[in-house]
C-alpha positions in Angstrom: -14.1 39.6 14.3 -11.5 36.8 13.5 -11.6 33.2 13.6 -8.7 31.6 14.8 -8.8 27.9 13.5 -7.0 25.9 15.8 -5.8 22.1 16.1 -8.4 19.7 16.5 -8.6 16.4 18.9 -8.5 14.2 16.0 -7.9 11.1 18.5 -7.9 10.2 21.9 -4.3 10.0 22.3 -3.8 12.8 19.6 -1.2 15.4 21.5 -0.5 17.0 18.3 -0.5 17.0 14.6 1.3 17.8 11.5 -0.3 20.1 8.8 0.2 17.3 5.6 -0.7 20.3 3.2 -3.3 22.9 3.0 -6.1 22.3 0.7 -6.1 26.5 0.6 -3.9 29.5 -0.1 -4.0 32.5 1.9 -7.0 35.3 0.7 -9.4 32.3 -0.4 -13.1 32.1 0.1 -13.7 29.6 2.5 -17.4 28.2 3.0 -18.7 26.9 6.1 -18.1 22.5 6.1 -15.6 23.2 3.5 -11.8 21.2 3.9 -9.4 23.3 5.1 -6.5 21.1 5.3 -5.1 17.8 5.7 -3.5 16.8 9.2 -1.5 13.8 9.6 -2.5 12.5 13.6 -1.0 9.5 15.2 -3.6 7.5 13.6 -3.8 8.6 10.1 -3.8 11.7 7.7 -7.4 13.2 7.8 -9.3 16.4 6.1 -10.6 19.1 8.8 -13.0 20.8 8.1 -13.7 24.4 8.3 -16.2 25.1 11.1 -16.6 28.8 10.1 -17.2 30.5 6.7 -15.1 33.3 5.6 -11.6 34.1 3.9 -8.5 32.5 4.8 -6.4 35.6 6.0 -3.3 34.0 7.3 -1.7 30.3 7.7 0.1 29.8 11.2 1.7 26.7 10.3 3.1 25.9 7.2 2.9 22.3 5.5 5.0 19.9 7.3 5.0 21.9 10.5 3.3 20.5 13.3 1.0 21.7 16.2 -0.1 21.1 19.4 -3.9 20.4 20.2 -5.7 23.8 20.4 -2.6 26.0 19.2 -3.3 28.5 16.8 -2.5 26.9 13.0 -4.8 29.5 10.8 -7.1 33.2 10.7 -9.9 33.2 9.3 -12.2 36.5 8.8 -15.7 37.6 7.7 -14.7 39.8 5.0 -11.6 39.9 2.9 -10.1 43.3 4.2 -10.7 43.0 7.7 -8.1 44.0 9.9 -5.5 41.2 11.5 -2.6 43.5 12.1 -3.3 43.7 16.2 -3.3 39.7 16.5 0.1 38.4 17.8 0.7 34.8 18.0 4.6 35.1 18.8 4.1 36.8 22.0 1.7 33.5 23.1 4.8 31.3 21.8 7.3 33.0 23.8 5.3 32.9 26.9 4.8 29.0 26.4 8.8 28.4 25.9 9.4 30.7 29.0 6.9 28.6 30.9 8.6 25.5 29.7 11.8 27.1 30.9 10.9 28.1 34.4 9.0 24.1 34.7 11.2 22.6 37.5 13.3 19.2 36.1 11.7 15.7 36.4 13.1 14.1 39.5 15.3 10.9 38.5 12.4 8.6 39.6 9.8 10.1 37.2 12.6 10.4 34.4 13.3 6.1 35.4 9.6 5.9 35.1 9.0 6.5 31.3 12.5 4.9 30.3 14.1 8.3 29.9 17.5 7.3 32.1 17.6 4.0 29.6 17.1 5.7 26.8 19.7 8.1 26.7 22.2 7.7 23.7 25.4 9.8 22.8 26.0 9.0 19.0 29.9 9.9 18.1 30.0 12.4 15.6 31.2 12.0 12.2 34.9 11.3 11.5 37.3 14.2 10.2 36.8 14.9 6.8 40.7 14.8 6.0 40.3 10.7 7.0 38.1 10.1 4.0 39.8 7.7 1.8 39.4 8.2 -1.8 40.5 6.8 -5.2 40.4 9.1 -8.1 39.2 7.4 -10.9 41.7 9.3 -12.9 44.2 8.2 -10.8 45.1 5.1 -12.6 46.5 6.1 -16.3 45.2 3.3 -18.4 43.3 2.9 -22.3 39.7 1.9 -21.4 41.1 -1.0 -23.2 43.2 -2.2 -21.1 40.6 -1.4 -17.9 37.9 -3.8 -19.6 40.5 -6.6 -19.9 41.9 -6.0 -16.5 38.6 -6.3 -14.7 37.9 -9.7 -16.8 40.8 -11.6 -16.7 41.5 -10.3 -12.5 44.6 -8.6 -13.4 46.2 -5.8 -11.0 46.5 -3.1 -13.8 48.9 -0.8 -11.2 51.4 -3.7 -11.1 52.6 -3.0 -14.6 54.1 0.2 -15.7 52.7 1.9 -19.2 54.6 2.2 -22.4 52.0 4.6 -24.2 52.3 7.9 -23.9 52.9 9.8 -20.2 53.0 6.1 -19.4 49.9 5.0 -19.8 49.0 1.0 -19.0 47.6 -0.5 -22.8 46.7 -3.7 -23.2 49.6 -4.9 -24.5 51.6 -4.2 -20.7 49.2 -6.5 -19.5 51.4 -9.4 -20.2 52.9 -8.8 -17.1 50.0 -8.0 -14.7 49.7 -9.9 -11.2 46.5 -11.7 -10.8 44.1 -10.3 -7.7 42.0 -12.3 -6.0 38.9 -10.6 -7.6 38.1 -9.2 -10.5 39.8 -6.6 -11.7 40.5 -3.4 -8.9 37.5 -2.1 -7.9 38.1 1.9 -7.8 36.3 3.4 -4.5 35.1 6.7 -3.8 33.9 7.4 -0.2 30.8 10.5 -0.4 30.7 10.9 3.0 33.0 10.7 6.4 33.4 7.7 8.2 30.2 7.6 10.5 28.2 10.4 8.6 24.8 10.3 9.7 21.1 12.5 9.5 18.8 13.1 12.0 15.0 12.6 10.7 12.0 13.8 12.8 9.5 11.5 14.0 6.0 11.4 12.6 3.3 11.5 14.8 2.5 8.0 14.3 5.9 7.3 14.8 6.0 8.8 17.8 3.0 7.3 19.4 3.9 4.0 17.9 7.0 4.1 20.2 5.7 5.4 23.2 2.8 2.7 23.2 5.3 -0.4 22.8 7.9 0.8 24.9 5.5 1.1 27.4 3.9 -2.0 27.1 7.7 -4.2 27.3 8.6 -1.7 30.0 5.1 -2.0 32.4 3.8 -5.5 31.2 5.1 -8.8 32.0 5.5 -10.3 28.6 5.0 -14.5 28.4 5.1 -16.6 25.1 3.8 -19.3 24.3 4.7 -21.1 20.4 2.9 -24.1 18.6 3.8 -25.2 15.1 0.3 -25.9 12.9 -0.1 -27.8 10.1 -1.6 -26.2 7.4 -1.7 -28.9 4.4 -5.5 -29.3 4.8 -5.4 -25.2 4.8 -3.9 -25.3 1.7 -5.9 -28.0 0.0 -9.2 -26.1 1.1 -8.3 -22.6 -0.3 -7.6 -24.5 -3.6 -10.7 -25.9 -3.7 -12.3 -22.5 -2.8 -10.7 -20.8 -5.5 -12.0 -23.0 -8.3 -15.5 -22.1 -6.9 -14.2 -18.4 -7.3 -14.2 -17.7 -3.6 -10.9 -15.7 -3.2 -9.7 -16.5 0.9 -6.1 -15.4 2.1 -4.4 -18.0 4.7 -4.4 -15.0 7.1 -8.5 -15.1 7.0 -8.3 -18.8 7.7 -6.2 -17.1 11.1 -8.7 -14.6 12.1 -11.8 -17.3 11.9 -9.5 -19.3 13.7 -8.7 -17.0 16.5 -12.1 -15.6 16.6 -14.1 -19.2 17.3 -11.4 -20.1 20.1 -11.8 -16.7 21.5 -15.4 -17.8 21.8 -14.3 -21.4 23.8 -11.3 -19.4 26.0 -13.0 -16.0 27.1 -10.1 -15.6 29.5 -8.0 -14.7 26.7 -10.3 -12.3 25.1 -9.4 -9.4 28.4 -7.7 -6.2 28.5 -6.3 -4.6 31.6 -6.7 -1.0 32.9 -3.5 0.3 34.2 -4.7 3.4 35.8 -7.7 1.5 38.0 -5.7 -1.6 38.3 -8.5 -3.8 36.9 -9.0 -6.4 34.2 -11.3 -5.8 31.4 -13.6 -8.6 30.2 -14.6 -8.2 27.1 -17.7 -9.0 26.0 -17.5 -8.5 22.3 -14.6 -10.6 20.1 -13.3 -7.5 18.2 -10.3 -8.3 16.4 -7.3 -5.8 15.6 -5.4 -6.6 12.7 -1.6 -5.1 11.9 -1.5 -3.3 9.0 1.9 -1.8 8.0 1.5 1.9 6.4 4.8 4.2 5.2 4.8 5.8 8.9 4.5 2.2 10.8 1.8 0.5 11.5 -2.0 0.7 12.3 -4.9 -1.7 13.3 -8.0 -1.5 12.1 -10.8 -3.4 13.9 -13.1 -6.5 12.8 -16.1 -6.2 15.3 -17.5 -9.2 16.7 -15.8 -11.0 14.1 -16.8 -14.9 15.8 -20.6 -13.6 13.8 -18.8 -13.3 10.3 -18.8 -15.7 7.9 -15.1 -16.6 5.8 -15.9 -14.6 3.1 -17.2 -11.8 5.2 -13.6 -11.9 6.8 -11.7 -11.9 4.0 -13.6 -8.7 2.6 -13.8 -6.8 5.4 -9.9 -7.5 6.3 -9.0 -6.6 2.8 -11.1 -3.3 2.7 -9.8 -2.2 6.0 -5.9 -2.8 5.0 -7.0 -0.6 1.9 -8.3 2.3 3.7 -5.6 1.9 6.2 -2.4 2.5 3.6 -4.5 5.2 2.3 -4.5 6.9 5.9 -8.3 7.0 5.3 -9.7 5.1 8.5 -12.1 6.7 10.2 -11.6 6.6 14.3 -14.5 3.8 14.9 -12.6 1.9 12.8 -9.1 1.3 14.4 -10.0 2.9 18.4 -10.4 -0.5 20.4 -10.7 -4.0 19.9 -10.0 -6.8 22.4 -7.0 -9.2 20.6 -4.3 -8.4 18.3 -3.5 -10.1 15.0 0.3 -9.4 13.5 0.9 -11.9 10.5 4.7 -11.1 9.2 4.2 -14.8 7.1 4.5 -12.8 3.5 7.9 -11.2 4.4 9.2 -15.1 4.7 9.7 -15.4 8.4 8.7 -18.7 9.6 8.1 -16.5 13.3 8.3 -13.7 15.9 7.0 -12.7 18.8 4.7 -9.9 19.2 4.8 -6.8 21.5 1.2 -6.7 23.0 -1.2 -3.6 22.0 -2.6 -2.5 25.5 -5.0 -2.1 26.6 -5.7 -5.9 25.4 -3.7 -8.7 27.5 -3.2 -10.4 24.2 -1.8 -10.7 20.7 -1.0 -13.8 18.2 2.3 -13.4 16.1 2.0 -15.3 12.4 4.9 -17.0 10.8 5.2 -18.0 6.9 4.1 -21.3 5.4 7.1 -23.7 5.1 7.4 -26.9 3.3 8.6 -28.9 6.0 9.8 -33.2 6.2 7.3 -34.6 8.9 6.8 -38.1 10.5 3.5 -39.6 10.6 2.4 -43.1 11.4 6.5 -44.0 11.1 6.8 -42.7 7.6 8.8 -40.1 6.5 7.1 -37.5 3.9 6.6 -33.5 3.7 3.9 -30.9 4.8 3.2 -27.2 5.6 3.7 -26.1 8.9 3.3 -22.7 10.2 4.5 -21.3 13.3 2.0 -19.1 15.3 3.5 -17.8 18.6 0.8 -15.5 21.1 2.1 -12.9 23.8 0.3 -12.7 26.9 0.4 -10.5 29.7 1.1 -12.5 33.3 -0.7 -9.8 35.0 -4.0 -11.4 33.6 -3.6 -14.3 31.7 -1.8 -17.8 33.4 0.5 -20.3 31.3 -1.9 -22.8 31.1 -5.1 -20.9 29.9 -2.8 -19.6 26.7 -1.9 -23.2 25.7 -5.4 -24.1 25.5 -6.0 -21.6 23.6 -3.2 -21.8 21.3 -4.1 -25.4 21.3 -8.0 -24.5 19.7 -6.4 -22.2 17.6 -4.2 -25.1 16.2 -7.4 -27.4 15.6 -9.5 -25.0 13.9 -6.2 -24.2 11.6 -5.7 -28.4 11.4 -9.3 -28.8 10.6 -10.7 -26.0 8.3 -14.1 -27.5 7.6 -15.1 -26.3 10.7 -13.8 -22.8 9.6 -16.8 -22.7 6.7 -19.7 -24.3 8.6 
């Protein structure tokens, strides 16, 4: 009898997936545990496994087509000559479209609800193909000669007319060349209409990624709250740590930092639940840390990270970014986590604000490291600051309890002894 592999539930969010490549061609031998193919989910690109043993018979969707949970993507059959000809997946595909079809149209309210009436863009099609403006290269009849000394000296080579032969400019009728204000005439060629654009498909952690932030600016009442911190000390310390060979990143001295004043301010370590209306207390201090990956961006999870030591931090962190460019994160590591981390500081911002990743109430945004004049004691000199900036949601967290917080953050960054004790 045949086995018809469908798409796995890879994630709780998972609607559907996109076959990366199959790991098998159709007639293969495939054993029971053995990987099938690779499936790129809103998460990250995973092998599934087949459940079954058997021969591969006939591949639903090709590589690069994408799937919804539980629809057909492969056959499988006991023997090799079995006998598929009777199954008929396009019948089950025209049935779905013709149910989609017949679905009555989301009222305006429930299009207003998801952003749907805000969203809708028209984008004005390219421009006429006749209004392209080009310049031939072989429109202007000149020795290469006399281009090269054109382009140096910012002479308008078509002001003079050429005495060689079919009147082409040499060098010599340069003589009389007009200066331009730049140099030399920069010969255009336009490859495409004016406003010539392509439509690319979203990924499935593309799409995810924007229907999670656009619903959390759209349904959560965004507040920021910005402290500049000093971070000479910082500096000094991971100098001193290096020459005892222990490698730390600035961003680790962040997540010790955060994770200790999540530990004095467990009003900021909360989440809230949309569908019950209730805030979540956290009892654990799991951090999520913003990794960007070609597709976006992902955030794998330091649990109770207030227990880990510096050095545990800064291997852990770097492990996890690993595995997460590699799409190889398995689900415990990036599904939860009670405050967000997003440090933008190596791309030379000096700060942002953060979108917050729900369920969490919460999330810090990390500027660069700036050399920076400063006044202290009525003297003028230079330090480091670095501007940290957290997002909180109104609905759970007041004004005053995130400057506190901001404020211990700012301390433990200021002071970063305490951050190796």
């Amino acid at each position: 009898m045949p086995i018809i592999v469908t798409m796995p539930a890879l994630s709780p969010t998972m609607e559907e997936g996109v076959i990366s490549s199959w790991l098998k061609n159709e007639g293969d031998k495939v054993s029971d545990g053995e990987a099938l193919c690779e499936i790129a989910t809103d998460k990250s690109t995973v092998e599934f496994q087949a459940i079954d043993g058997g021969f591969l018979r006939k591949i639903l969707i090709p590589a690069a087509g994408t799937a919804k949970v539980n629809a057909p993507i492969a056959v499988i059959t006991e023997t090799e000559d079995e006998d598929i000809s009777s199954l008929s997946f396009e019948q089950e595909k025209q049935e779905e479209e013709k149910q989609a079809a017949d679905a009555p149209a989301p009222k305006e309210e429930e299009k207003k609800s998801v952003g749907g009436s805000f969203n809708a863009m028209t984008f004005s099609p390219p421009q006429p193909a006749e209004k392209v403006r080009v310049v031939k290269k072989s429109s202007i009849n000149a020795s290469p000669l006399a281009k090269k000394l054109a382009q140096e000296n910012g002479l308008d080579i078509t002001s003079v007319k050429g005495s060689g032969p079919s009147g082409r400019v040499i060098a010599k009728d340069l003589e009389g060349a007009q200066k331009v204000p730049m140099m030399g005439v920069k010969e255009t060629s336009y490859k495409y209409p004016d406003g010539t654009f392509d439509e690319v498909p979203l990924t499935p952690v593309r799409k995810i990624i924007g229907e999670r932030l656009q619903a959390s600016k759209m349904t959560i009442p965004h507040y920021v709250v910005t402290q500049a911190v000093s971070m000479t000390k910082a500096m000094e310390l991971r100098v001193e740590l290096k020459e005892l060979g222990i490698k730390v990143t600035f961003n680790d001295f962040v997540i010790k930092a955060v994770a200790l004043a999540l530990k004095k301010h467990p009003d900021i370590n909360m989440g809230y639940d949309s569908k019950k209306n209730v805030i979540i207390q956290y009892k654990t201090i799991d951090i999520s840390l913003a990794v960007s990956v070609p597709d976006g961006l992902i955030t794998p999870i330091l649990w109770q990270a207030d227990y880990m030591s510096l050095t545990d931090i800064s291997t852990e962190a770097k492990k996890l970014a690993i595995k997460a460019k590699k799409g190889t994160l398995a689900p415990h590591e990036y599904q939860g986590g009670s405050f967000t981390i997003s440090n933008l500081g190596m791309f030379g911002v000096t700060g942002f604000q953060a979108v917050i990743n729900p369920p969490q109430a919460a999330i810090l945004a990390v500027g660069g490291i700036a050399e920076t004049a400063i006044s202290k004691e009525g003297k003028i000199g230079t330090g480091y600051i670095m501007n940290i900036s957290i997002s909180m949601d109104h609905r759970v967290i007041d004004g005053a309890e995130g400057a506190k917080f901001l404020n211990t953050v700012k301390f433990f960054l200021e002071n970063p002894s305490s951050l190796i004790l």
